[in-house]
N, C-alpha and C positions, 0 to 999 in steps of 0.2 A: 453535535459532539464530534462526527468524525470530520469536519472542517477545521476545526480547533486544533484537535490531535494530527490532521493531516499538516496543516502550517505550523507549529512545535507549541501547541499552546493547552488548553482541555484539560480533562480534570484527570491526568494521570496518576497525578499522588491517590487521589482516591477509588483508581481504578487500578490502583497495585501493579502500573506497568510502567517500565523504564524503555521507555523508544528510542532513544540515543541516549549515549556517552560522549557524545564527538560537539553536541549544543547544534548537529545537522537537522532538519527537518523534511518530512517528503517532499513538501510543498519545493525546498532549494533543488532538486535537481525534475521535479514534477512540478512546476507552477500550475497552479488549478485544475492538479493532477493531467496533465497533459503529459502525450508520449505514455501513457499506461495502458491503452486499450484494451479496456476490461472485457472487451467482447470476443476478444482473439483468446482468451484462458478456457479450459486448459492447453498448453504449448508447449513444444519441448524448449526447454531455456540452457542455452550454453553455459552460459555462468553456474548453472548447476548439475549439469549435465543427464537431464532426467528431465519427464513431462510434468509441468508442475501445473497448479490453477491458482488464481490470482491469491488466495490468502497464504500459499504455501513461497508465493515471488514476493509478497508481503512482508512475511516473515526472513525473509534473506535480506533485504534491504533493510529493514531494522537491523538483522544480526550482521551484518558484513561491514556495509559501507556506515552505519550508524554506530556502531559498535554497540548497539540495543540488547535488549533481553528477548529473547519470541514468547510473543504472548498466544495467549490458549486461538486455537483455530477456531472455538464456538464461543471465545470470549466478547463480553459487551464493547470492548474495545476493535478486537476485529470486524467484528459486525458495525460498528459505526463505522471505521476507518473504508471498508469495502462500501459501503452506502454512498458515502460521500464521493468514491471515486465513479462510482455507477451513477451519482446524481449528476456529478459534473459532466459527464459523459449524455446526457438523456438529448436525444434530437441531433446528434453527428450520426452525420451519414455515412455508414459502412461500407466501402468500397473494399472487396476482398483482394488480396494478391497485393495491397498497397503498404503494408506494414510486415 
């Protein structure tokens, strides 16, 4: 499910969440969620000027650059979406001080 949702696809309708307005998906500016390291969260993020963790940076790229809705932080849709990014991520070697 959050593979679907993260490339613009997945059962939003029946997960009552609107992820973009703009027809953008994560997958376009994150291919196989790449450049998100999930392991660096929580971090302070300029863009929102405040320490955030990955579903709170989640929800800004849906609401900003997607023009999306933010969906609920313990919703089945977050929880997929963050899965899938921690899935794609499983076996990269973290090398600290590099991102």
């Amino acid at each position: 499910m959050g593979d679907a949702l993260f490339h613009g696809g997945g059962p939003q309708k029946e997960l009552g969440v609107t992820l973009t307005k703009t027809g953008m998906a994560c997958a376009m500016c994150h291919p196989f969620a790449s450049d998100v390291h999930p392991h660096q969260f929580p971090k302070f993020q300029e863009q929102m000027s405040e320490v955030a963790g990955l579903r709170e940076m989640i929800n800004w790229c849906i609401e900003k650059p997607n023009e999306g809705v933010k969906i609920g932080i313990d919703s089945e849709a977050m929880i997929a979406l963050e899965a899938y990014i921690m899935w794609s991520h499983k076996g990269t070697v973290i090398d600290p001080g590099t991102h």
